[in-house]
ZAMARGU-4260 file (C-alpha; in steps of 0.2 Angstrom, whole numbers, plus 5000, padded with zeros to 4 digits):
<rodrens>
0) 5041/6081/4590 | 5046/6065/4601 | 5061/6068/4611 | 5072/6056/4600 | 5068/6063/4585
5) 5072/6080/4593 | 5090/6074/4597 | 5093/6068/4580 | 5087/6085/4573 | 5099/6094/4583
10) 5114/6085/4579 | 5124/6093/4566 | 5132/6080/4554 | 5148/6069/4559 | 5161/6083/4547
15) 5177/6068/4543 | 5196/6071/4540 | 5200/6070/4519 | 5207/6052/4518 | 5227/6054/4514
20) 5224/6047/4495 | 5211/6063/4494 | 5222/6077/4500 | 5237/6070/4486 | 5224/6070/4474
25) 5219/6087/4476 | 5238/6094/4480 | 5240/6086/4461 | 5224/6093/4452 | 5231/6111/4459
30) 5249/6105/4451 | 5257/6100/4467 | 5265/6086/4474 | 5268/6084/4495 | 5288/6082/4489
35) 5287/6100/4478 | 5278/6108/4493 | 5289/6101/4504 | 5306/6110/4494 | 5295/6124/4490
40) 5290/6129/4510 | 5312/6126/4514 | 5309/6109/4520 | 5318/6094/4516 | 5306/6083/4504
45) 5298/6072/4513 | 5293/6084/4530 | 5275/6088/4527 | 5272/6070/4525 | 5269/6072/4544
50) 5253/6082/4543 | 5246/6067/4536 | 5247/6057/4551 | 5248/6070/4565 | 5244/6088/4570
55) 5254/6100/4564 | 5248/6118/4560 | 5259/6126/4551 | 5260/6112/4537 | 5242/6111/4537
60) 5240/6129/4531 | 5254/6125/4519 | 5242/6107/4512 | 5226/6118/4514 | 5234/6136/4505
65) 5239/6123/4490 | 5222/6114/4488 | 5213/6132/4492 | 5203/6128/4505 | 5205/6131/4524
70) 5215/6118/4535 | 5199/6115/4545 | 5187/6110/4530 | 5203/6095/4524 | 5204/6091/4546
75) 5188/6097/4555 | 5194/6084/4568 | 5209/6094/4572 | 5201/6111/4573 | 5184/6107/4581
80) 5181/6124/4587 | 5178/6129/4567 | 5162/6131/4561 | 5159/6125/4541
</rodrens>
C-alpha cells in the first residue's frame, strides 16, 4: 500500500458537534424543551442555553440524559479523549 493511501486508512473519521437546531429537535422528540429542562434541573429558564455555545459539563449530561445518549456522541469536540 503507498504511503498516502496508508495515511488516509489510518485516520479515523472527522466525529462533528450536533448543530444547535439538531440537539432542540431531538430534546423535542424525547418531549423536552431547553426552557422545561432548564426549570426542571433548578435553573432559571434560559441557563442551559449556554451549553450550546460553550463548555459546560454538567448541562451537557443534563442535554445528553434527555436525548439518551452520552454528552460525547452530541460534542465529540469537547471530550476528545472518548472513543465512539
Amino acid at each position: 500500500m503507498p504511503l498516502s493511501s496508508k495515511r488516509l486508512a489510518d485516520r479515523q473519521p472527522v466525529r462533528r458537534d450536533w448543530h444547535s437546531a439538531d440537539i432542540v429537535a431531538a430534546l423535542k422528540k424525547a418531549g423536552w424543551s431547553l426552557r422545561q429542562l432548564s426549570v426542571a434541573n433548578d435553573y432559571k429558564p434560559g441557563t442551559l442555553n449556554l451549553a450550546m455555545r460553550k463548555k459546560w459539563p454538567k448541562a451537557e449530561s443534563i442535554i445528553a440524559k434527555a436525548i439518551g445518549l452520552p454528552p460525547w456522541a452530541i460534542w465529540p469536540s469537547r471530550y476528545p479523549d472518548r472513543q465512539h
